[in-house]
C-alpha distance (Angstrom), angle and dihedral (degrees) to the residues before:
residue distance angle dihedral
X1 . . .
X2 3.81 . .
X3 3.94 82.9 .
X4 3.43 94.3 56.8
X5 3.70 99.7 50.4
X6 3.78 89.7 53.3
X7 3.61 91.0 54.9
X8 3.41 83.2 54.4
X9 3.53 99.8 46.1
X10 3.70 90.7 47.2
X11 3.83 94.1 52.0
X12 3.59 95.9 48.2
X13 3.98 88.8 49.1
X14 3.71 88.6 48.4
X15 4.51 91.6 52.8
X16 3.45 94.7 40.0
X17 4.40 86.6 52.1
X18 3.71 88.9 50.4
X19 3.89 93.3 45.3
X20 3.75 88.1 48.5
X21 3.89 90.8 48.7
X22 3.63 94.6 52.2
X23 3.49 99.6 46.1
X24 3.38 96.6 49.9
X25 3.86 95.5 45.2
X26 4.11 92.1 42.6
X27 3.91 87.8 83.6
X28 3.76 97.6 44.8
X29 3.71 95.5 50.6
X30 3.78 101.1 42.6
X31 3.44 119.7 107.4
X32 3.85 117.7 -92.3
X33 3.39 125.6 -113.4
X34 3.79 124.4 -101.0
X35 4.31 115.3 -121.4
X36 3.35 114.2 -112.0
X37 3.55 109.4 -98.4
X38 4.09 131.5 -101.1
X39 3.21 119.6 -88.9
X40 3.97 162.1 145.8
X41 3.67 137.5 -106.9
X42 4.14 118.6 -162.8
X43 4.06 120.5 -162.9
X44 3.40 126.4 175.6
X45 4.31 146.1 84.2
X46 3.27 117.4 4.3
X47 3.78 99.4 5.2
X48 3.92 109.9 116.4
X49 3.69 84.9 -168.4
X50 4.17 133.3 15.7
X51 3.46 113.5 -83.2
X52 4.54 102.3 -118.1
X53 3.91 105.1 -157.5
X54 3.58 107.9 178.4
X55 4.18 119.9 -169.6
X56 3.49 87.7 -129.1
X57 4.01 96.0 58.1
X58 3.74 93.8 24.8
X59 3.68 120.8 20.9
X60 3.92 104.2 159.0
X61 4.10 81.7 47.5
X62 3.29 89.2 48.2
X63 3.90 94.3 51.3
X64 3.37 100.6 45.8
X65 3.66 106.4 48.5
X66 4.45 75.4 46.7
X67 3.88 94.5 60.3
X68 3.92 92.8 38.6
X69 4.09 84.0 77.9
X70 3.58 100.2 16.1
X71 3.96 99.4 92.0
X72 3.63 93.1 61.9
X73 4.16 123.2 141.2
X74 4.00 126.3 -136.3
X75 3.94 85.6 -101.3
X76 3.37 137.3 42.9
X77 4.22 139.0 -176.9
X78 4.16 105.3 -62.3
X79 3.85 85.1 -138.2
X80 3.95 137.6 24.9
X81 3.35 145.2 -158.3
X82 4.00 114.0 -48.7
X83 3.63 116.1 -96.4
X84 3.63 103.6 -105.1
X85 3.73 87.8 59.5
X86 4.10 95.2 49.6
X87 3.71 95.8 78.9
X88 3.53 115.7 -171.1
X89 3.09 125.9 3.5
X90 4.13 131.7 -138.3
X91 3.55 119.5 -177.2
X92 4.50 111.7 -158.1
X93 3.47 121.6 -164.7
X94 3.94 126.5 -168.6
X95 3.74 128.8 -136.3
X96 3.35 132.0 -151.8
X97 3.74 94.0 -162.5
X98 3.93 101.5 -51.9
X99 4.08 96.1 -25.3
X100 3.43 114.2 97.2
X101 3.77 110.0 -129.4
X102 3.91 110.4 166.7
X103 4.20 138.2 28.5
X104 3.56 131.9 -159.2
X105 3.59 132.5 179.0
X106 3.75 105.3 -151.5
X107 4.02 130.7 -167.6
X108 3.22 116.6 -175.0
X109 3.30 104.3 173.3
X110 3.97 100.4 52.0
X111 3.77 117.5 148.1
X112 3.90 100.8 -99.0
X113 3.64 103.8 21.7
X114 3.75 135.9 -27.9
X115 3.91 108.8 -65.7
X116 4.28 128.8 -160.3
X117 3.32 121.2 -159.9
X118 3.77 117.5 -160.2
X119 3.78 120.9 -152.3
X120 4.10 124.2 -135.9
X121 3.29 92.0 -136.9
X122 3.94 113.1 69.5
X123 3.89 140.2 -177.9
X124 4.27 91.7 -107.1
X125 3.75 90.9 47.7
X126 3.91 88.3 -119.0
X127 3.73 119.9 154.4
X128 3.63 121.2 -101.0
X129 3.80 145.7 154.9
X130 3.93 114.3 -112.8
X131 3.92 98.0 -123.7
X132 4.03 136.2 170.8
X133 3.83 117.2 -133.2
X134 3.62 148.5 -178.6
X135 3.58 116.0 -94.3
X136 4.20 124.4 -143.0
X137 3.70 108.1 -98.6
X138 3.38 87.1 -127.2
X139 4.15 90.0 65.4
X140 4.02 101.1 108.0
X141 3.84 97.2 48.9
X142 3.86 93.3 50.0
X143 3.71 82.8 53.5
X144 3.27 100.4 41.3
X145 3.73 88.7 49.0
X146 4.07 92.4 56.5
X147 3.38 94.7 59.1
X148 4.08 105.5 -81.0
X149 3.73 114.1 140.2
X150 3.70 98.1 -112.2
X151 4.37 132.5 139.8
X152 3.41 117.0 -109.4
X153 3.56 119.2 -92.9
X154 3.92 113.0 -137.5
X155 4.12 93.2 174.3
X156 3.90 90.9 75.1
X157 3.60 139.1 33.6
X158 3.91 122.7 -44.8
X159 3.56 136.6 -154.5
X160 3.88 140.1 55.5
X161 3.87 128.2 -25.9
X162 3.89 111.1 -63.3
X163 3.43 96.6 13.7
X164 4.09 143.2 32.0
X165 3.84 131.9 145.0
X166 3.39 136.9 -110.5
X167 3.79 133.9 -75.4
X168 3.16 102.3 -166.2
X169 3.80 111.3 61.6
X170 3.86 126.6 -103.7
X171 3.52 96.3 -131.4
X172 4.12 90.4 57.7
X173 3.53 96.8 56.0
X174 3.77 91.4 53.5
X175 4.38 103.8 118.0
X176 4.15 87.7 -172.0
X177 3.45 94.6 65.4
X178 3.42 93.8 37.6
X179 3.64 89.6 52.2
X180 4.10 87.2 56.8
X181 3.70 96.4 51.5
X182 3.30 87.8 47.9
X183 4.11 90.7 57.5
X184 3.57 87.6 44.5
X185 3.46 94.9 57.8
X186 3.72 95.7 45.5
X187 4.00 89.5 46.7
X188 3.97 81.9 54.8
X189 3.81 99.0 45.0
X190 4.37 88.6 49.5
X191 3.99 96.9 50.1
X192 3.84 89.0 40.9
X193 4.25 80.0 57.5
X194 4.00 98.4 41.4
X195 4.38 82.7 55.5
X196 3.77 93.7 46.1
X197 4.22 87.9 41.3
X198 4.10 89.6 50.0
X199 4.06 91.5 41.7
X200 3.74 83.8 56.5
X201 3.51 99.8 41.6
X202 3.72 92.3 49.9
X203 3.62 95.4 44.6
X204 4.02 88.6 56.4
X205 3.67 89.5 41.4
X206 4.04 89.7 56.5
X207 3.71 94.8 37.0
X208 4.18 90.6 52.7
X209 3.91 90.1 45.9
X210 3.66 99.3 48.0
X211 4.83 88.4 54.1
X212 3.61 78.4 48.4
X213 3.77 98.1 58.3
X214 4.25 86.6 34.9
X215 3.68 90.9 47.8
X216 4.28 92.9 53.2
């Protein structure tokens, strides 16, 4: 009997050791979790809600809206355009996962070219000078193309994100033939003044011959 309850003992010991074991080693061998990934986050007129592009979801998108703010110096203009001339305004932030790192204000369509303004005060509490800028031309399509309620701009490039075609056709932005018609024209616009030159001349040349004859 006292046998038998230390077998028992002992094999009750020995379950609840490997139950203990494998609960506490579950956690260290499970797989971990992924980050979230990158990402950007676009606010602004017309959106009921911000846009969430993710680079996992949306990676051209993603890009894009990344390089419209990406070439920016140290410093920027202390003052921009006024505010009736801003139009609408987006504002983009960046993620780094699900931490917001970066914010722009973005205007792309700005009397005189699309404009960004970037804050001094950022998401990662890094130190920076509040600065206007220059946007790319190609600002309001890259937008529009994310999702932002924008018109269609037929003055620039067309098409998807990272690539499009262009409106305007090849043939009219070539300056050689341009250059040629150009020639031509001038060619024309000479000869046309020798014949009017030689009319003239000939007309004076009759006119003096014939008081010559009347004046014998």
């Amino acid at each position: 009997m006292v046998r038998q309850v230390r077998r028992l003992v002992a094999v009750l010991a020995g379950a609840l050791t490997a139950a203990l074991s494998v609960g506490f080693a579950g956690p260290a061998h499970a797989a971990p979790k992924p980050p979230p990934p990158p990402g950007v986050d676009i606010a602004g007129t017309g959106l009921s809600a911000p846009l969430q592009l993710r680079a996992n979801a949306q990676p051209a998108h993603v890009t894009a809206v990344i390089e419209q703010v990406n070439f920016l110096g140290r410093t920027g203009a202390a003052t921009g355009p006024k505010p009736a001339d801003l139009g609408p305004k987006y504002t983009v932030v960046v993620l780094a996962g699900d931490t917001p790192k970066q914010t722009y204000d973005l205007y792309p369509k700005a009397v005189g070219g699309p404009r960004i303004y970037r804050p001094a005060k950022q998401p990662d509490s890094r130190k920076t000078k509040a600065g206007w800028f220059l946007g790319r031309l190609s600002m309001s399509e890259t937008l529009r193309n994310a999702g932002v309620p924008l018109e269609r701009e037929y003055d620039t490039v067309s098409g998807g994100v990272g690539g499009g075609e262009r409106v305007i056709p090849e043939d009219a932005l070539n300056p050689a033939r341009d250059i040629d018609q150009a020639l031509g024209d001038l060619q024309r616009l000479l000869l046309l003044n020798v014949a009017v030159v030689l009319v003239i001349t000939s007309g004076l040349a009759g006119i003096a011959l014939l008081i010559r004859r009347r004046t014998r």
